[in-house]
C-alpha positions, 0 to 999 in steps of 0.5 A: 343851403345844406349844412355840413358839420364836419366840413362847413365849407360846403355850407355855402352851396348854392342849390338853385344852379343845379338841376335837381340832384339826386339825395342818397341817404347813407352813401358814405359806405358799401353799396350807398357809396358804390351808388353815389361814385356810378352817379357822379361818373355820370355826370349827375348831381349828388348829395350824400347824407352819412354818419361820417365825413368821409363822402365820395369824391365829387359830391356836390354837397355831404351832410354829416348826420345820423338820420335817426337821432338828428332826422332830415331837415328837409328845409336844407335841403334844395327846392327840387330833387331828381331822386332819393334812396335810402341806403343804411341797412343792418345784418343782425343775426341771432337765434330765436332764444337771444334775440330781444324785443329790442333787436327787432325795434332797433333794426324797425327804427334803422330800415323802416322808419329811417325809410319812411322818414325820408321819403316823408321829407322829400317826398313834395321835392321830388313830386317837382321833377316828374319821374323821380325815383325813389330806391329802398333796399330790401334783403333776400331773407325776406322772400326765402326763409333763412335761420338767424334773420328774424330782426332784419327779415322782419324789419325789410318786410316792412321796407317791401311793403313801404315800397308798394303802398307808396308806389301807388300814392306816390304814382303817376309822379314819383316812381318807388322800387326796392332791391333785394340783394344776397350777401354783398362785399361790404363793410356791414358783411365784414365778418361774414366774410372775414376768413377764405372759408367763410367767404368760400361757403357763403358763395357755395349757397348761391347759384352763381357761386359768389358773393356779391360786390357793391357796385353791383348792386349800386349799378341796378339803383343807378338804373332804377334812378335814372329815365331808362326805368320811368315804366318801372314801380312797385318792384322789389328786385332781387341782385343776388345771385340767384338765390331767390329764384333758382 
């Protein structure tokens, strides 16, 4: 069963009449919920995991809990999982002469290692549904070079190469992708967006001359989730407007 803290109704949710759900880390926000609300208008099965009890609307089941101090039990979790994606990311930008050496292992712990444990958790529930997918999230800073971004550039490096290493062990029966969005419309970019001039500088550096909304980038992981990408692994795919290309 999955055990719920703040609603213990849902505790009591029978796992084995579903035919394997899709578990979203992080899905109670931003783009891990835009996700989760796409899924469910599909029709899909969905479990969120999040720091709040605030779960979308439709959920089968939602877990309150904080990954990185409580982990993923994954013996709550159901026999067969039909996708993962870990969706809880970090946008700590300081200069070079304040940042800490802690910064960087914080945002390592958050992107990274949040990431490497769950995949570590379900990765043999998700090897009983041939072509599950698994989605991490990435930023554009990786790939182009950007003042500030030291912690997260260095901590989503790593979740990109997360993504490679483990499409290939995980292969031929788990598919696992990235995606690297520009700055997004999301309650972790509030305060880059928090004034019209803010908002109307950060659209003039992109191509397209905007920022990005949540459910744009929730519709690329729907799509990375679903069978239409079974021929697709090992990528880290830029939604952003442009900016890494152009």
């Amino acid at each position: 069963m999955f055990t719920n803290r703040s609603e213990p109704r849902t505790a009591h949710v029978c796992f084995t009449r579903v035919s394997h759900p899709i578990l979203l880390i992080g899905g109670t926000h931003g783009i891990g919920r835009a996700l989760a609300e796409q899924l469910i208008a599909e029709g899909k099965s969905v479990i969120t995991v999040g720091r709040t009890a605030d779960a979308p609307a439709g959920v089968l089941a939602h877990w309150q809990r904080d990954i990185l101090a409580d982990g993923l039990q994954a013996d709550l979790l159901p026999e067969a999982l039909g996708g993962l994606a870990y969706c809880p990311g970090s946008i700590e930008l300081k200069p070079l002469r304040a940042l800490k050496a802690d910064d960087l292992r914080a945002a390592f712990e958050l992107n990274a290692i949040g990431a490497f444990s769950a995949i570590q958790a379900c990765a043999e529930r998700l090897k009983k549904n041939p072509g599950a997918g698994i989605v991490l999230f990435s930023t554009v800073a990786v790939q182009r070079g950007m003042a500030f971004h030291a912690s997260v550039a260095a901590a989503k490096g790593a979740v990109e190469g997360l993504t490679r290493a483990l499409a290939a062990e995980l292969a031929p029966g788990v598919r696992v992708n990235c995606i690297a969005p520009s700055l997004t419309r999301t309650p972790l970019a509030e305060k880059l967006l928090s004034t019209p001039e803010r908002e109307a500088a950060s659209a003039e550096r992109h191509p397209l001359k905007r920022v990005g909304e949540a459910d744009e980038v929730g519709a690329m992981a729907a799509f990375l989730l679903s069978e239409q990408a079974r021929w697709i692994t090992g990528q880290v795919i830029g939604v952003d407007g442009g900016m890494s290309a152009i």
